[in-house]
C-alpha positions as CSV (number, residue, x, y, z in Angstrom):
1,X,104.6,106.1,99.0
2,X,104.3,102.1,97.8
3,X,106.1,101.0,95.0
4,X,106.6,97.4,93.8
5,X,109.8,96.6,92.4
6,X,110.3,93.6,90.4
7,X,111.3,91.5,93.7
8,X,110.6,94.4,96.4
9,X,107.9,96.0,97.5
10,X,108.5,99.2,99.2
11,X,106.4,101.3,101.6
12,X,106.7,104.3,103.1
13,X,105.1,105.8,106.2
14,X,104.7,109.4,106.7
15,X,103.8,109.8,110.1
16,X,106.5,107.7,111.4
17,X,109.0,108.5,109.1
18,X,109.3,104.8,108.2
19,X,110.1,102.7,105.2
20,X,109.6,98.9,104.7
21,X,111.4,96.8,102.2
22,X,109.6,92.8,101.6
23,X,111.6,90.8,100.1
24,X,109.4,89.7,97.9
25,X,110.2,86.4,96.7
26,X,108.3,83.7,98.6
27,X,108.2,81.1,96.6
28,X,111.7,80.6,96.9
29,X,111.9,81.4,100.4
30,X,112.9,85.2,99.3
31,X,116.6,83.4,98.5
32,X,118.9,86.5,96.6
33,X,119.5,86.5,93.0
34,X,120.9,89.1,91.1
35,X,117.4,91.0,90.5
36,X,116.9,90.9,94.3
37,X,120.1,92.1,95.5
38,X,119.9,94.9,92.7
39,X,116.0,95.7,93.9
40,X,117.1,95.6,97.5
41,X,119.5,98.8,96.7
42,X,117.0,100.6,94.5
43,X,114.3,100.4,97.5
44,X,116.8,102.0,100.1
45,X,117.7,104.9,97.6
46,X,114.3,105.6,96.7
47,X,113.5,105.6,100.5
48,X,116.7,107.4,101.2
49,X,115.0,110.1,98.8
50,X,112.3,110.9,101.1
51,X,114.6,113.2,102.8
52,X,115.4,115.5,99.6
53,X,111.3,117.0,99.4
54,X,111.9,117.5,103.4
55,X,113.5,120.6,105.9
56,X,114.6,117.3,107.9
57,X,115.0,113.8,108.5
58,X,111.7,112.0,106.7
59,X,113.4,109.0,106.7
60,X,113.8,107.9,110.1
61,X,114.1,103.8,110.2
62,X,113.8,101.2,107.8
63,X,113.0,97.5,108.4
64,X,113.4,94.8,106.5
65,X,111.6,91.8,105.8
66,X,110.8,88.9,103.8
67,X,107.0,87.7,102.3
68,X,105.2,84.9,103.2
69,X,105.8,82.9,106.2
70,X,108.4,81.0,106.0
71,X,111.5,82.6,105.5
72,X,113.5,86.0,105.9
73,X,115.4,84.5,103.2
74,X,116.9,81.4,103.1
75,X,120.5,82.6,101.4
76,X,121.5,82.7,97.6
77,X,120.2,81.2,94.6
78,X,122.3,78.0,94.5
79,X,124.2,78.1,91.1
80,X,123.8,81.9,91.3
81,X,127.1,82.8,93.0
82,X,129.6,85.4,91.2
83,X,131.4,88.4,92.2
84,X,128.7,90.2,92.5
85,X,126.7,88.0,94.7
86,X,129.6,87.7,97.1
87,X,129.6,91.1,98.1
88,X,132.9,91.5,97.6
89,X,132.8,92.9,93.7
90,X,134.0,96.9,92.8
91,X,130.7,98.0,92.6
92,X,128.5,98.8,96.3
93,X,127.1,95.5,97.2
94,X,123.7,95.6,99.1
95,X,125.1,94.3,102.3
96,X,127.7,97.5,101.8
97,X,124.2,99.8,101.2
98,X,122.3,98.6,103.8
99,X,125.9,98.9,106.4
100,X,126.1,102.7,105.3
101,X,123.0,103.2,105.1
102,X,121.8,106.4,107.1
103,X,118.9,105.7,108.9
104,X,119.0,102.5,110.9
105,X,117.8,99.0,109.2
106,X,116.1,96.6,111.0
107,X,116.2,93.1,110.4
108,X,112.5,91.7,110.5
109,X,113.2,87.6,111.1
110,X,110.5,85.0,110.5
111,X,111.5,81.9,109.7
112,X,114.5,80.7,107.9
113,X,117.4,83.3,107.6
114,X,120.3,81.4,106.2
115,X,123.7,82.3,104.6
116,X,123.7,85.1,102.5
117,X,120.1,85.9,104.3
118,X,121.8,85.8,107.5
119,X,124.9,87.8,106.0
120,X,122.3,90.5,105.1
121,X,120.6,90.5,108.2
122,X,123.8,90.7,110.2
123,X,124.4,93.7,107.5
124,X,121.5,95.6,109.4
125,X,121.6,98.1,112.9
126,X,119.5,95.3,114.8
127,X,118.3,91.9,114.1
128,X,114.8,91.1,115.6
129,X,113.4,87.0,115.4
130,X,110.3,85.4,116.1
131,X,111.2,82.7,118.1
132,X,110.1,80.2,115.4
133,X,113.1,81.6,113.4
134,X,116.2,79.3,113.0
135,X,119.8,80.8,112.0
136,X,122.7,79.2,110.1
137,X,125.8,78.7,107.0
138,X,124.8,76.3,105.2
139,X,127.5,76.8,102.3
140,X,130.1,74.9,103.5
141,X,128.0,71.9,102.4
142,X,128.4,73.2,98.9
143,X,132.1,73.2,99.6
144,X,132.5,77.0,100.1
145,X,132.2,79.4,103.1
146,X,130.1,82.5,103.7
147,X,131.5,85.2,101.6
148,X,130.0,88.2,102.6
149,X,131.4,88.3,105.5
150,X,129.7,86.0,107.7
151,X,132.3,84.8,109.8
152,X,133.6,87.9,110.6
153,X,130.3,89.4,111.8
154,X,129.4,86.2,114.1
155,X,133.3,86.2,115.5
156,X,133.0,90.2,116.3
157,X,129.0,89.5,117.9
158,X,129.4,86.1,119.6
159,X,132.7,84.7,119.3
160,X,135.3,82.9,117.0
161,X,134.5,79.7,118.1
162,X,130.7,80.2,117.7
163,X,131.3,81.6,114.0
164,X,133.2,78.4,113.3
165,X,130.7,75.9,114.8
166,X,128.1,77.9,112.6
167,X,130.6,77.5,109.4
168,X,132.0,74.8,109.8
169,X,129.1,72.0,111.1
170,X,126.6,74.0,108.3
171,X,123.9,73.3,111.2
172,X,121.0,75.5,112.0
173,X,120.6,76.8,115.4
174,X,117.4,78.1,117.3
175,X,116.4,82.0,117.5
176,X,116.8,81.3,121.3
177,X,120.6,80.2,120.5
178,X,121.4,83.1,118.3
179,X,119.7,85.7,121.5
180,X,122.1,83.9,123.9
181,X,125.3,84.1,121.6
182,X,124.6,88.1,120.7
183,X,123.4,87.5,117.2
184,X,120.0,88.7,117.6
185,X,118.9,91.8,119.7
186,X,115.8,90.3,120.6
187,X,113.3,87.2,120.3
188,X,110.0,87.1,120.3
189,X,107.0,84.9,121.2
190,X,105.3,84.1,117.6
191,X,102.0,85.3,118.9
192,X,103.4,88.9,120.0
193,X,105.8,89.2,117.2
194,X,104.2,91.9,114.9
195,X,103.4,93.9,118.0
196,X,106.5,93.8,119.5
197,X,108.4,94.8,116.4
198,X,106.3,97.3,115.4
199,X,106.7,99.0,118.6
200,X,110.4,98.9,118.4
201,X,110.5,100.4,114.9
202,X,107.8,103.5,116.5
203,X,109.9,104.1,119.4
204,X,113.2,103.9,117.2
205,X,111.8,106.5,114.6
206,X,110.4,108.7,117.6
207,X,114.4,109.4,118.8
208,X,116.6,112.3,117.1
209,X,116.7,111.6,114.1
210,X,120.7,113.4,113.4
211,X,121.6,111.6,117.4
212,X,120.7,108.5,116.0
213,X,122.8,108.5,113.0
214,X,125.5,109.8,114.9
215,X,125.2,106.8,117.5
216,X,125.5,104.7,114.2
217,X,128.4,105.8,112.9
218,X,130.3,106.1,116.3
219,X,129.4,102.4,117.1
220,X,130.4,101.1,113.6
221,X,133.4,103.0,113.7
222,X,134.0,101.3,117.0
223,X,132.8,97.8,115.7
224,X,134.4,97.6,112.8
225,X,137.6,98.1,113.4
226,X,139.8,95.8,111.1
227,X,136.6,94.5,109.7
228,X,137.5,95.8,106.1
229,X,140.5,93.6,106.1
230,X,138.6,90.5,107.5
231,X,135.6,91.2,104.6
232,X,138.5,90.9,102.2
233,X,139.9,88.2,103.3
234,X,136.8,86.0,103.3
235,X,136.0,87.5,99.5
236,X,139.2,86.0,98.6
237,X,139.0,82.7,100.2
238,X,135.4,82.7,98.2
239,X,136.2,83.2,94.9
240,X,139.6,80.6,95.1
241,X,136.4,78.1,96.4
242,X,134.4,79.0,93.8
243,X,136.6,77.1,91.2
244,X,137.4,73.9,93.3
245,X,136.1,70.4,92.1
246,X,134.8,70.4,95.9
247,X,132.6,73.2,95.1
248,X,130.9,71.9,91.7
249,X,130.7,68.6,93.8
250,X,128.7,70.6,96.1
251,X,126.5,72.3,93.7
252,X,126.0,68.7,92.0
253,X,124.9,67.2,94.9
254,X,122.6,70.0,95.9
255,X,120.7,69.5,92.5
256,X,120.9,65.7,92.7
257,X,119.4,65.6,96.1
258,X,122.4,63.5,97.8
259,X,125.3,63.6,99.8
260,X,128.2,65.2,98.5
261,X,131.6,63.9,98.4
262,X,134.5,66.3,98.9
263,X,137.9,65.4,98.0
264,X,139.7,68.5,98.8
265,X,140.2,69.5,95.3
């Protein structure tokens, strides 16, 4: 099975029981829009599918990745935030379909995996970089914060004060940094990371298939304790943002190619 989606292209391989998502936007760094986020959920239903022609599990793992080489994705279309692309509308978000998915997602990361890229990738089972990747929020430069959840997943994997150095400085920190603070699983050398990644997708897919998605919702049950109330939270903060002067300040800025200037408004 290979199907290309408008932004996604999405594979499917038999013998390992495997399915691939590429973010395929490369151009602009695979950054979400509205037909991305959309594509990204059609992808993991038409994988999740697999398993209705089959006695089993066909569908055992699914990684995710971005095109080209120099992002993951490099966070949201700037001047393309709504509900919706906060993840915090009524309808699913992706970051909810890819949480709940069934089969464990992988996080493929090469290169730049920023703000709502990073929100997505901390959506996923495991996180695996290249050690060429780099990790960060950017938004609070547009006078905002991540609002998908971002600083509740870094507080929970690392710690409070990490999420809020991340947050609040909008700095970009080194796939060896993320490793050290728990927000990766593992880093890779460049040169070894296809192998390496490919190897922990087989061996993944090679495990019981019904054990494994038992282990995943044990451990998110476990994990997330509270984290629906934190989610909210941060969705609520992020819309208020969305209609400050600070924030159209920010997105002015951004366009102009200069240095905001907040006011706290």
């Amino acid at each position: 099975m290979d199907e290309s989606l408008d932004t996604v292209l999405v594979e499917f391989d038999d013998e390992r029981g495997v399915g691939t998502l590429t973010m395929n936007r490369p151009d602009a760094l695979n950054a979400l829009n509205g037909q991305l986020r959309d594509d990204i959920i059609a992808g993991l239903e038409a994988l999740e599918a697999r398993n209705e022609d089959d006695e089993g599990v066909a569908l055992r793992a699914v990684v995710l990745e971005g095109a080209g080489e120099k992002a993951f994705c490099a966070g949201a279309d700037i001047g393309g935030f709504s509900d919706e692309s906060a993840g915090g509308s009524s309808t699913r978000s992706h970051y909810d379909v890819i949480r709940d998915f069934p089969a464990p997602v992988i996080a493929k990361i090469d290169g730049y995996c920023l703000g709502g890229g990073l929100e997505t990738a901390l959506a996923c089972d495991f996180r695996l970089a290249s050690e060429g990747s780099t990790f960060g929020f950017p938004e609070v430069n547009l006078g905002i914060l991540p609002g998908a959840g971002g600083v509740q997943y870094v507080s929970k994997l690392a710690s409070p004060a990490v999420a809020k150095e991340l947050a609040m400085t909008g700095e970009h920190i080194s796939a060896a940094r993320a490793d050290e603070e728990g927000i990766v699983n593992h880093v890779y050398p460049d040169d070894e990371f296809e192998d390496e990644v490919d190897a922990f997708v087989t061996d993944l897919a090679g495990q019981a298939p019904l054990a494994i998605q038992g282990i995943k919702k044990s451990a998110d049950m476990a994990v997330h304790s509270g984290l629906e109330e934190g989610l909210e939270y941060d969705y609520q903060l992020f819309k208020r943002l969305l209609e400050t002067e600070d924030h159209a300040e920010g997105a002015a800025a951004f366009a102009e190619d200069r240095e905001p200037e907040f006011e706290g408004k």
